[in-house]
C-alpha positions as CSV (number, residue, x, y, z in Angstrom):
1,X,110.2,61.9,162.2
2,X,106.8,61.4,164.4
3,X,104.5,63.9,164.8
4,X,104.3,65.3,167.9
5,X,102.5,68.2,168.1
6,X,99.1,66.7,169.9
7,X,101.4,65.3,172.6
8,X,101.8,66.4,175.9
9,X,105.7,65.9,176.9
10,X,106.5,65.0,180.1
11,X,110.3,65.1,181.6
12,X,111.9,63.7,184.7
13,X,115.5,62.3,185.5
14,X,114.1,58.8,185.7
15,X,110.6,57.0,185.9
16,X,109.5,59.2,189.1
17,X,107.3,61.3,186.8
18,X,105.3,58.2,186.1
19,X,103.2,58.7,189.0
20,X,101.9,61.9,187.9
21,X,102.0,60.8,184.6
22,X,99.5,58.3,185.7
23,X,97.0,60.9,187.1
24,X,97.1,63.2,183.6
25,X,96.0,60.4,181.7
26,X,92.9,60.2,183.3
27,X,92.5,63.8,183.1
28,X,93.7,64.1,179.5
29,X,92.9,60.7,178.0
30,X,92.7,61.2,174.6
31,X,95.8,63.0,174.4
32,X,99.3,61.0,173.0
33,X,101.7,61.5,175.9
34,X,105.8,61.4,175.0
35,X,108.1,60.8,178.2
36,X,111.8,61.9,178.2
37,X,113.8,60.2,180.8
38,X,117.6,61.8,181.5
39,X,118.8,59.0,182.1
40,X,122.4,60.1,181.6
41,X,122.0,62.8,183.7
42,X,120.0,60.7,186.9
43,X,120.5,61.5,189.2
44,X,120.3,65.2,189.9
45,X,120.6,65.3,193.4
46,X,124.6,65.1,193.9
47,X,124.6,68.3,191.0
48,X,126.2,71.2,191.1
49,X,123.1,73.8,190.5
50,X,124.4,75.9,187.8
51,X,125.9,72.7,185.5
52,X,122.7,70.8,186.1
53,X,120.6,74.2,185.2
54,X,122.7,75.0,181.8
55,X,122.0,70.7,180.8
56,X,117.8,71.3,181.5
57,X,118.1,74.6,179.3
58,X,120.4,72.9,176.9
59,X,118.6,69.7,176.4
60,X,114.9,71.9,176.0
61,X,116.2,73.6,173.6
62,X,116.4,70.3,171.7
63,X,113.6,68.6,172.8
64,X,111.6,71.5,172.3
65,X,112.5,72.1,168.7
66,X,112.5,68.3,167.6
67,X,109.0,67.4,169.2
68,X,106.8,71.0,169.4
69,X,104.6,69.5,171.8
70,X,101.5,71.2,173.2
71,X,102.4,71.3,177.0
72,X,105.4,70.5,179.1
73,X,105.3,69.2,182.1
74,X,108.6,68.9,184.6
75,X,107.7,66.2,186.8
76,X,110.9,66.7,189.0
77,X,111.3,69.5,191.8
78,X,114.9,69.5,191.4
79,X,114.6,70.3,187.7
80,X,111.6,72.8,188.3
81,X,113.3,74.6,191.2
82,X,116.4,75.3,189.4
83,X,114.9,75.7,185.8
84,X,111.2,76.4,185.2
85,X,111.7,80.6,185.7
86,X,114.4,80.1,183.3
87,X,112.2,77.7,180.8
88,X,109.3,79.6,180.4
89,X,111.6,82.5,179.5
90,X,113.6,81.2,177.0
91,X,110.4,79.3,175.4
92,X,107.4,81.3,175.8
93,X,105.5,79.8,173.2
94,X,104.9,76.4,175.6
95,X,103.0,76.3,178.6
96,X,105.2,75.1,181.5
97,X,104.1,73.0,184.3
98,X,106.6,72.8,186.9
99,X,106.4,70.4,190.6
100,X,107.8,72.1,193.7
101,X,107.4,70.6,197.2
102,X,103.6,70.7,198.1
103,X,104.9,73.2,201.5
104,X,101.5,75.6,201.0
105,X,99.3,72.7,200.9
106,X,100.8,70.9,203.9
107,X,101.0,74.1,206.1
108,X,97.2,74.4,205.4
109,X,96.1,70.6,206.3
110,X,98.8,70.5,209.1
111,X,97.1,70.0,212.5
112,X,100.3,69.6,214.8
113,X,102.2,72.5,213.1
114,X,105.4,69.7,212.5
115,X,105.6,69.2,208.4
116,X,108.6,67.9,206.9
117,X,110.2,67.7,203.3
118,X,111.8,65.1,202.5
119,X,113.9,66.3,198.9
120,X,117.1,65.8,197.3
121,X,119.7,68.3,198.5
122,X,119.4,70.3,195.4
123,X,115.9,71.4,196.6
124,X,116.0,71.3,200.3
125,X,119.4,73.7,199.9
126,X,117.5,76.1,197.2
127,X,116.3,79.7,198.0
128,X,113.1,78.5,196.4
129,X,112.2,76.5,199.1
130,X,113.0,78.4,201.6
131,X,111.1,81.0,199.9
132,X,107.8,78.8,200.5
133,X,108.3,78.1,203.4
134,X,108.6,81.3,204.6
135,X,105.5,82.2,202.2
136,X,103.0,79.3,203.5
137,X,104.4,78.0,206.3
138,X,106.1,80.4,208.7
139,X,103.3,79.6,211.5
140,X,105.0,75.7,211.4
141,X,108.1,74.1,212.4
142,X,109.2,72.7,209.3
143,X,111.8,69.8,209.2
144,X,113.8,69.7,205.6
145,X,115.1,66.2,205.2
146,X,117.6,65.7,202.1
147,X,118.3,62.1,201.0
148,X,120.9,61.8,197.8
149,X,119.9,57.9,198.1
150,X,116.2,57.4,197.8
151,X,115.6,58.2,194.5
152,X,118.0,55.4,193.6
153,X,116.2,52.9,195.8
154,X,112.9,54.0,194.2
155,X,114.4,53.2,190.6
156,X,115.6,50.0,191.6
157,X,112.1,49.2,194.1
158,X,110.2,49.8,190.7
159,X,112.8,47.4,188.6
160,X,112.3,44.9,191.1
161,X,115.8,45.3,192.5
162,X,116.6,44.7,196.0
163,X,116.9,47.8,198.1
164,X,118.7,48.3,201.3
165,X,115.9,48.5,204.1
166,X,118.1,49.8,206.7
167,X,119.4,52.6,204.5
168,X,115.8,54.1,203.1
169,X,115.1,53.6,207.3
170,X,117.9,55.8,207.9
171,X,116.7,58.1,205.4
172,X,113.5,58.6,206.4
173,X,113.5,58.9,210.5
174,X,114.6,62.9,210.3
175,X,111.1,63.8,209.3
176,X,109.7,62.5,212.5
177,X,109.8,65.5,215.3
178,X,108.4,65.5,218.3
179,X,108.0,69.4,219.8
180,X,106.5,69.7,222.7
181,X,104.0,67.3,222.8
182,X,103.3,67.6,219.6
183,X,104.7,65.2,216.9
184,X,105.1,66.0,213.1
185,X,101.1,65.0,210.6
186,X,102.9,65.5,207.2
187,X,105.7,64.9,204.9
188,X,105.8,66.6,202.0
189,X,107.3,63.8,199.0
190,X,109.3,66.5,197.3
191,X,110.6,64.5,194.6
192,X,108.1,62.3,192.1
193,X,110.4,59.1,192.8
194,X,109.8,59.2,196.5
195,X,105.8,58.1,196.0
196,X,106.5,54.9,195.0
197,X,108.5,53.9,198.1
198,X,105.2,54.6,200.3
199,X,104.8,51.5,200.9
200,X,107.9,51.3,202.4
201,X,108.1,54.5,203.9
202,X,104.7,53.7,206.5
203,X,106.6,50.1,207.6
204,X,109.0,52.4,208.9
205,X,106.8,55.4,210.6
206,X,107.4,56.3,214.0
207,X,103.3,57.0,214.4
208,X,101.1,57.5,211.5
209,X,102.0,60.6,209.4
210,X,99.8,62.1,205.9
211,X,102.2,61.4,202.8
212,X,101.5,64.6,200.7
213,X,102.0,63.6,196.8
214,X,100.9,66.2,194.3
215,X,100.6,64.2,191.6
216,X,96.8,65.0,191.0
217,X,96.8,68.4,191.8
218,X,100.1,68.8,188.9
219,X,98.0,66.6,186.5
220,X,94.8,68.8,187.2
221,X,96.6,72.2,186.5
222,X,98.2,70.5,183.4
223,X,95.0,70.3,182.2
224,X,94.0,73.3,182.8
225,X,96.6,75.2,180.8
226,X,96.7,72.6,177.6
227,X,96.3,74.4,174.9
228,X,93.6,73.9,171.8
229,X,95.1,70.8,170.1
230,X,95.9,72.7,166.8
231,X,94.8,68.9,164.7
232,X,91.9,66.4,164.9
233,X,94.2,63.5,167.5
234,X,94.3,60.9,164.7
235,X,96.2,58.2,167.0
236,X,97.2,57.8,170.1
237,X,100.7,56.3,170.9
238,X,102.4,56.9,174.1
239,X,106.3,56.7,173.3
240,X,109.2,56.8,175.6
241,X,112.7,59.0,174.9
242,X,116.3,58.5,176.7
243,X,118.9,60.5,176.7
244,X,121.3,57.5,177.0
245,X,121.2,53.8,175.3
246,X,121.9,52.5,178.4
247,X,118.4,51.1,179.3
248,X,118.2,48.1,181.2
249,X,115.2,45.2,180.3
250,X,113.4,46.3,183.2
251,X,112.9,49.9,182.8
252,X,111.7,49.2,179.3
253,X,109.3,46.3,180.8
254,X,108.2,49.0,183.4
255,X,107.6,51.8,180.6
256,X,105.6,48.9,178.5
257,X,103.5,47.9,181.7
258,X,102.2,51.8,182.0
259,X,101.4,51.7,178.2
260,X,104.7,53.5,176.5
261,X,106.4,52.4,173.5
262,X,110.4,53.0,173.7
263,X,111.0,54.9,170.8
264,X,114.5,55.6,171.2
265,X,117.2,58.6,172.0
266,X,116.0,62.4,172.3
């Protein structure tokens, strides 16, 4: 078995976390990073909350005990907003990094008062959200947008598939308001896939909007909370995990492209 205790695990439904990933390794580049991708499990949108919340606790409590890493980072909202409470309770030895949508940081930078979320339904239909919003951003007129679809489209954008323009349009017009002369500045990308369909996503703006990622900022707390590596970092290999063989060429050409080595099955 590989050691893993210098590594810093990160875990997302698909390749979405690959955006923050991006932004710890500059951060934390002489750490050995291990991604684990529930693939069999992508994606969590269309989940019922409790099943999907008993499989994150279930498959931690594996991962956890197979691969001790130093820090964990849940690069998914859905996954964070249904599991992280429940996480760092049941393992309190590892620090936990959770990503929620970015709602106090929009309501701050917001000049129109308009922000919307744009989320799978599992987050924009959770308490947690809500929760924020009324927290940070109950001086705004917040539009929650759910889309079951545009995680999909961002897998398949990144594999080099062709995605259904129409459909990611369709998607995306809700988070543009217009109240009272005033016409919505930010929308919150409230899932880690969603950044990668920027592009996209401004061909299709009904005026120019802020796209709020908080890849950075989650990458910058990471490193905040990483522990004292307990051993000198001898190597540094970046290694992939699934949670199902089924892995098509092109997800294991994209991993290799951002430097990961598939090592197999969690």
């Amino acid at each position: 078995m590989k050691d893993h205790s210098q590594a810093i695990l990160f875990f997302d439904s698909g390749i979405g976390g690959l955006g923050i990933l991006r932004e710890a390794r500059i951060l934390m580049p002489k750490h050995p990073f291990i991604y684990v991708i529930d693939n069999e499990g992508f994606p969590y949108g269309p989940w019922k909350e409790d099943k999907l919340r008993i499989r994150l606790l279930t498959l931690f409590y594996h991962i956890l005990k197979k691969y001790e890493p130093l820090l964990c980072v849940i690069a998914c909202n859905t996954a964070s907003i249904l599991a992280l409470d429940d996480l760092r309770a049941a393992f309190p030895d590892y620090p936990f990094i959770g990503t929620v949508p970015a709602i106090k940081v929009a309501a701050k930078h917001t000049r129109s008062g308009l922000i919307s979320v744009l989320a799978t339904p599992v987050t924009i239909r959770h308490a947690y959200t809500k929760n924020l919003i009324v927290s940070f951003a109950s001086q705004c007129f917040v539009q929650l947008v759910a889309s079951e679809k545009l995680a999909g489209y961002a897998e398949d954008y990144l594999r080099g598939k062709r995605v259904d323009l129409d459909v990611i349009r369709s998607e995306l017009l809700p988070c543009f308001v217009e109240e009272n002369g005033k016409y919505t500045d930010i929308v919150v990308l409230a899932c880690t896939h969603y950044p990668f369909l920027t592009n996209i996503f401004r061909k299709f703006a009904l005026w120019p909007v802020d796209w709020l990622d908080p890849a950075e900022a989650i990458a910058r707390r990471a490193r905040s909370l990483l522990p004292t590596c307990r051993n000198k970092i001898e190597t540094k290999e970046d290694l992939a995990y699934f949670t199902a063989s089924q892995i098509d060429f092109a997800i294991k050409r994209l991993l290799h492209d951002y430097g990961f080595k598939y090592a197999g099955l969690v």
